[in-house]
C-alpha positions as CSV (number, residue, x, y, z in Angstrom):
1,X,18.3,17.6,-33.2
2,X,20.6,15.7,-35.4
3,X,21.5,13.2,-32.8
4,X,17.4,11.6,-33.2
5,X,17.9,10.6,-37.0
6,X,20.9,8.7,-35.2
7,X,19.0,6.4,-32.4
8,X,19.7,3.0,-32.3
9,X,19.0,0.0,-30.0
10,X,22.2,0.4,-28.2
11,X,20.3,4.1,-26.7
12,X,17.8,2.1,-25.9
13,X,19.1,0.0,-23.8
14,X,21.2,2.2,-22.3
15,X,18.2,4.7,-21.4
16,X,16.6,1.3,-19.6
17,X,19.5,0.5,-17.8
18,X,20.1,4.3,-16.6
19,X,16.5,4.7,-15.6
20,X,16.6,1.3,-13.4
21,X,19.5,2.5,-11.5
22,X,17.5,5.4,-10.5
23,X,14.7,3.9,-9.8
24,X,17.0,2.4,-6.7
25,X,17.8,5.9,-5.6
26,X,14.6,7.7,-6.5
27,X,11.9,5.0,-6.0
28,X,8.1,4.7,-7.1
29,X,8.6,2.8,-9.6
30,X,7.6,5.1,-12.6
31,X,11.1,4.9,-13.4
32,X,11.9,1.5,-13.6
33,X,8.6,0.7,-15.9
34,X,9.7,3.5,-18.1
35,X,13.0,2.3,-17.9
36,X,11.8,-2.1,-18.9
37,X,9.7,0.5,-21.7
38,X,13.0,1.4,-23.1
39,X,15.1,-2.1,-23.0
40,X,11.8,-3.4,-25.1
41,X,12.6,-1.2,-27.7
42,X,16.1,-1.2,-27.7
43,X,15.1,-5.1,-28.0
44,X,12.3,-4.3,-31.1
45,X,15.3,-2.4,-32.5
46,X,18.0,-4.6,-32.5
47,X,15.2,-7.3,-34.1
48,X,12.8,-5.5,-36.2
49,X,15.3,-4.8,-39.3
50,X,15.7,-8.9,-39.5
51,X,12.1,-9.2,-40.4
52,X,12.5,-6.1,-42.9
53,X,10.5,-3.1,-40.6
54,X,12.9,0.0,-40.1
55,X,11.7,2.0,-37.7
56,X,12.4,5.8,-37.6
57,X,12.8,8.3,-34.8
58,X,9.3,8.9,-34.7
59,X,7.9,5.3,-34.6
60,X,10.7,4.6,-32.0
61,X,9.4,7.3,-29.6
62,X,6.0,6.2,-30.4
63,X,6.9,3.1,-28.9
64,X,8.8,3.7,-25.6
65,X,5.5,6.2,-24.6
66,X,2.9,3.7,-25.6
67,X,5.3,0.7,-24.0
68,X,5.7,2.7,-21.2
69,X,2.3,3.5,-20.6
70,X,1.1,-0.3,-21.0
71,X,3.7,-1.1,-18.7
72,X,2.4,1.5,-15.8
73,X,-1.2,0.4,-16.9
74,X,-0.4,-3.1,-16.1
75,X,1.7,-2.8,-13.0
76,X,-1.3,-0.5,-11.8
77,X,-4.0,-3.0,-12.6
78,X,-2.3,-6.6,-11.8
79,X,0.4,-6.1,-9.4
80,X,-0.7,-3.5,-6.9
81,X,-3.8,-4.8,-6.1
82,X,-4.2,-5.1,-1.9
83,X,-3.9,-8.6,-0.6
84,X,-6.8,-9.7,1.1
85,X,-5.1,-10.7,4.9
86,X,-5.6,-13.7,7.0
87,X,-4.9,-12.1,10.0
88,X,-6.8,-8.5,9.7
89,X,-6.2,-7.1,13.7
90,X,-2.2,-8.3,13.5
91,X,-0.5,-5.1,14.5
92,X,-4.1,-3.4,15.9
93,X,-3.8,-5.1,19.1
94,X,-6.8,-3.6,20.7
95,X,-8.9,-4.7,17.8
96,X,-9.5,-7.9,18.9
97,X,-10.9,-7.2,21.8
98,X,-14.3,-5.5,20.5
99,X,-17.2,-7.0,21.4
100,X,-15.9,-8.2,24.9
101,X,-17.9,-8.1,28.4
102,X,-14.6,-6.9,30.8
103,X,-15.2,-5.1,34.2
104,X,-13.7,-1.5,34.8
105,X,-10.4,-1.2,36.6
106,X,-11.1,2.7,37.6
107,X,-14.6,4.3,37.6
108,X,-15.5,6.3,34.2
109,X,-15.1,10.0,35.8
110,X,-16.4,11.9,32.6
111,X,-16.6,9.9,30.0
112,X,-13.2,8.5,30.9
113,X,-12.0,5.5,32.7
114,X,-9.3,2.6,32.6
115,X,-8.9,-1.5,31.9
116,X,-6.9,-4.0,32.2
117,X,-6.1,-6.4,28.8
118,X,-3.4,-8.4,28.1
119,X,-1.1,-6.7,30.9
120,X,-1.7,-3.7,29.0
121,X,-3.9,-0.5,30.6
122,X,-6.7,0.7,28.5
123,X,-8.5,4.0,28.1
124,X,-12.0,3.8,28.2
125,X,-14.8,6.3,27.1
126,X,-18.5,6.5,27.7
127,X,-20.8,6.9,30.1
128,X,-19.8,7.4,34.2
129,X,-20.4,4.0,35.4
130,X,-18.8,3.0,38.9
131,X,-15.3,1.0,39.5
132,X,-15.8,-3.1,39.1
133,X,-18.8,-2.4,36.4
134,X,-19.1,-4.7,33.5
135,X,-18.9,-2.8,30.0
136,X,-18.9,-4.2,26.7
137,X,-16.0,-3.0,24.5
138,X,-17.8,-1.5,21.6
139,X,-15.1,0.5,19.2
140,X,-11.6,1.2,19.6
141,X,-10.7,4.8,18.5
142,X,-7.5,6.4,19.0
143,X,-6.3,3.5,21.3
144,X,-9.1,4.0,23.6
145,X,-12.2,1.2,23.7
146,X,-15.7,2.8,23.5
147,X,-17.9,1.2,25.8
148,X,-21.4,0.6,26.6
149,X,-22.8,-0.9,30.0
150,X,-23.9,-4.4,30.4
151,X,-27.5,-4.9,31.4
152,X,-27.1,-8.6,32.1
153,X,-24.2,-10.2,32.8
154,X,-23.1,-13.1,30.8
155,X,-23.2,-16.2,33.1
């Protein structure tokens, strides 16, 4: 326990340094804002006795859990929040086809049938409706469109 009374900025730093190199092997980041934590107080350290503050042990530890913490605190609030996309069905192909009038390829047998989009071939589900009938695609679940049938075709 002798080695505390003995801390200095120098074992700050080095703790920061050590737990950024993890964080490249371990990832999730907890490590590297614990890790900035402790280079700031190796900094506060290193600077605080110039302005006449010693701190101990205690106050030392004090500040790498409440640094750390503000740290996590602020990467959770500021820098993970979602960005808002400007292209929301890239990479959900079949997404942009909802709300569609396209005519069946193969009868719905049932509650299952087949189109054609975008040289691709679709599942369909919902009610048995003959070959050549014109559905509108409602939902796509599970890579397969939901489907209702079209009263009146669109002219």
């Amino acid at each position: 326990m002798d080695w505390l009374y003995q801390l200095d900025y120098h074992h700050w730093i080095v703790l920061g340094l050590v737990l950024l190199v993890l964080e490249v092997f371990v990832g999730g980041s907890l490590l590297m804002w614990n890790g900035l934590s402790a280079i700031c107080v190796g900094i506060l350290v290193l600077l605080l006795p110039l302005i006449g503050i010693y701190p101990g042990w205690e106050m030392q530890l004090i500040m790498f859990g409440v640094g750390g913490l503000v740290a996590l605190y602020a990467w959770r609030r500021y820098i993970n929040e979602p960005v808002a996309s400007d292209a929301p069905a890239l990479n959900r192909r079949g997404a942009s086809h909802v709300g569609e009038v396209v005519r069946l390829d193969q009868a719905i047998d049932n509650g299952t049938g087949y189109i054609h989009l975008d040289d691709t071939r679709w599942p369909v589900h919902g009610p048995d409706l003959p070959e050549g009938s014109l559905v509108r695609l409602v939902a796509l679940d599970d890579m397969a469109f939901q489907v209702e049938q079209v009263d009146n075709p669109p002219a």
